[in-house]
C-alpha positions in Angstrom: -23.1 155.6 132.9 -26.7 156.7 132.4 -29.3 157.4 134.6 -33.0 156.8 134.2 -35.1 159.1 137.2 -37.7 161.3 137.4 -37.1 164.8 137.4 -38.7 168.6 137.3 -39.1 170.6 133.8 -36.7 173.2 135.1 -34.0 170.5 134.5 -35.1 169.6 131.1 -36.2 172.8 129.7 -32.6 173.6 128.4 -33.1 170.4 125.9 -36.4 170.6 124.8 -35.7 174.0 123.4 -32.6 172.8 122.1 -33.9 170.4 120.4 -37.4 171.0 119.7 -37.3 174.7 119.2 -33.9 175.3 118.0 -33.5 179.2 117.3 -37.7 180.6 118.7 -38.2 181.6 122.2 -37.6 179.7 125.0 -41.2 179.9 126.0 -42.5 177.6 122.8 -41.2 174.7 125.1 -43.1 175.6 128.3 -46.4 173.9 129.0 -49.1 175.5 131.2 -49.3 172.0 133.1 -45.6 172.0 133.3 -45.8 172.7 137.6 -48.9 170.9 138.1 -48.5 168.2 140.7 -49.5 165.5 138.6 -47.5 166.4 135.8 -44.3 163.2 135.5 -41.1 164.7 134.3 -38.0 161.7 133.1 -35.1 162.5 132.1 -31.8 160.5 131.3 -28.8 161.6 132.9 -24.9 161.1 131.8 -22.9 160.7 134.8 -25.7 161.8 136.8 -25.1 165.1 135.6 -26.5 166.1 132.1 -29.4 165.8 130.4 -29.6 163.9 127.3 -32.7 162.8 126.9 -36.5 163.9 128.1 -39.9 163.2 128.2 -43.2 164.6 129.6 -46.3 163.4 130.5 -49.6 165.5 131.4 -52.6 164.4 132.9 -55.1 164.2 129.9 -58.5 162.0 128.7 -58.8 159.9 125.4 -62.7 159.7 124.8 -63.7 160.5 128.3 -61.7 158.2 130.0 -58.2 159.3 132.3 -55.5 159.0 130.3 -51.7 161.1 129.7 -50.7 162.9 127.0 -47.2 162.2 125.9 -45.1 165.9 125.3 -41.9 166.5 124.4 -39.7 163.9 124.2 -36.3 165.0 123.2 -32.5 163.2 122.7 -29.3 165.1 122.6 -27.8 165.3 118.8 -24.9 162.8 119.0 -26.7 160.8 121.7 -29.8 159.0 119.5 -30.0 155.9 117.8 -28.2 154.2 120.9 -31.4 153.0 123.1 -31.6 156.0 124.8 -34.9 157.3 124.3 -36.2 153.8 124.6 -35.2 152.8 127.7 -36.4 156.4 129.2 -40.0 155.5 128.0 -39.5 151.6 129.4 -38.5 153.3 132.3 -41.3 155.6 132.4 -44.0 152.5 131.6 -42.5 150.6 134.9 -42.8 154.2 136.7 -46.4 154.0 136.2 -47.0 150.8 136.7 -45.5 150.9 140.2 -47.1 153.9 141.3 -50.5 152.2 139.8 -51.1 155.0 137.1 -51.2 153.3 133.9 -53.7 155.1 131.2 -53.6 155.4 128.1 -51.1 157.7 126.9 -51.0 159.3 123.4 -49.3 161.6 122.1 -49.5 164.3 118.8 -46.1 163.4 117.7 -44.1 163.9 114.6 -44.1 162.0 111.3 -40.9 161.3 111.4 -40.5 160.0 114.8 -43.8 157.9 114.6 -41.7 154.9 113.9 -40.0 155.0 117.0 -43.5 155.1 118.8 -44.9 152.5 117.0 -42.0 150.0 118.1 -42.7 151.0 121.6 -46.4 149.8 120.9 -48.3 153.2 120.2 -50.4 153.6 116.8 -51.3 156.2 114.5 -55.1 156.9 115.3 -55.3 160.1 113.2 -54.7 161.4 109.3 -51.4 163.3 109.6 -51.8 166.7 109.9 -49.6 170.2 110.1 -49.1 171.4 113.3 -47.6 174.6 114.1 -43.8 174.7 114.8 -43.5 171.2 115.6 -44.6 170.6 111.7 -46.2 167.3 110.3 -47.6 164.8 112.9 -49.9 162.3 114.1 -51.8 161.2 116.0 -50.8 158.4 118.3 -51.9 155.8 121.0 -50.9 153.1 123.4 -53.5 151.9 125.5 -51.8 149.8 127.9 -48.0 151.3 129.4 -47.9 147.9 131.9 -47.1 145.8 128.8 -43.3 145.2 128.5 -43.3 146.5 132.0 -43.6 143.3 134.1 -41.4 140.5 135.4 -42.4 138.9 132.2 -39.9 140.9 129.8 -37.0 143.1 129.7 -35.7 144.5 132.8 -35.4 148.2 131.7 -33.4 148.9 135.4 -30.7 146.9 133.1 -27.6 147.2 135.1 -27.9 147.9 138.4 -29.8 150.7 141.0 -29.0 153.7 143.0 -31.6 155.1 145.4 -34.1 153.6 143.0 -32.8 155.3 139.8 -32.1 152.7 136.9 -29.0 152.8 135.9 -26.8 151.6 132.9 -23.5 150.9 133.6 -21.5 147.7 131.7 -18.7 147.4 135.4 -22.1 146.2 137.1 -24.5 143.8 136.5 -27.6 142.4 138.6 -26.9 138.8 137.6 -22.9 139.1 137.6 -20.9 139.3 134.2 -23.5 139.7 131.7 -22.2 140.8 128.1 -22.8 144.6 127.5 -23.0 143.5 124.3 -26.8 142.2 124.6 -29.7 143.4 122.9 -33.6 144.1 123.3 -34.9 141.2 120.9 -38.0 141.3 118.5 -40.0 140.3 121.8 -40.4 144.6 121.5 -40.0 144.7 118.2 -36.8 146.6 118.6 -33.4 146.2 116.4 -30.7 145.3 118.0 -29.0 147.6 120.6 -26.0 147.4 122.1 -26.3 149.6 125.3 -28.1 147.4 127.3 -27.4 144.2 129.0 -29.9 141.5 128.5 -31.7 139.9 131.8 -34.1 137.2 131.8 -36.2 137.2 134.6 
């Protein structure tokens, strides 16, 4: 079972430099606006115990105008390519949504993960350029984090809820026997996955 919640970046420091920083100083990973109040921490959970995926957001500006700036997200080795790191940001987009603080949220993110960003509706909005450890990136933005958020889409909380934490677990479904085999269809311009159970709302 895994668990979508918000957490503190004491919990997810321990994967960020794993995989992020792999082999420099612990300290590479820690952001000055880690303990600010407004700072949002997510992490997924495995049996409500480890961390397997992370993802940050700090209060920011784009152009003048509030906005967060998206910092590292991070999947386990052996856990990615299975929905993971999508349904943490999904879950993060309904987060804000509830709590009223959609912005615009970019992000200086890597080459090689823009991809992934781009399919959860960001877009490069920069030349790529070399930057520092973290290597070559981009830019990226996503203006609005309510879209694919609402009653109108995929329900990221998937499989069921404990003490408001989304859960996905294929023994228990919020409509009854729904197959664990569904999928999150081109409606997010997503390939098919198989770890999430598909409810229409």
């Amino acid at each position: 079972m895994i668990t979508f919640t918000k957490t503190i970046a004491d919990h997810i420091l321990k994967l960020r430099h794993q995989v992020l920083r792999p082999g420099l100083p612990i300290a590479e990973v820690i952001f000055p606006e880690d303990q600010d109040q407004e700072t949002r921490h997510y992490g997924a959970l495995e049996q409500q115990r480890e961390v397997i995926c992370c993802v940050t957001l700090i209060p920011s500006t784009w152009h003048g105008e509030p906005a967060w700036r998206l910092r590292a997200m991070a999947t386990a080795p052996g856990r990615r390519n299975q929905g993971i790191g999508t349904g943490l940001i999904r879950y993060m987009f309904v987060d804000l949504q509830e709590s009223n603080q959609t912005r615009p949220i970019w992000s200086n993110a890597r080459v090689s993960s823009a991809r992934f960003y781009r399919e959860l509706g960001w877009w490069e909005v920069s030349e790529k350029f070399e930057n520092g450890n973290a290597g070559l990136s981009v830019t990226m933005l996503r203006k609005d984090a309510s879209h694919w958020a609402g009653s109108g889409g995929w329900n990221i909380q998937g499989i069921g809820m404990n003490d408001g934490q989304s859960i996905l677990d294929p023994s228990n479904s919020l409509q009854g026997k729904l197959p664990f085999y569904g999928c999150l269809w081109k409606k997010m311009g997503l390939r098919r996955l198989g770890l999430f159970t598909r409810i229409d709302l």
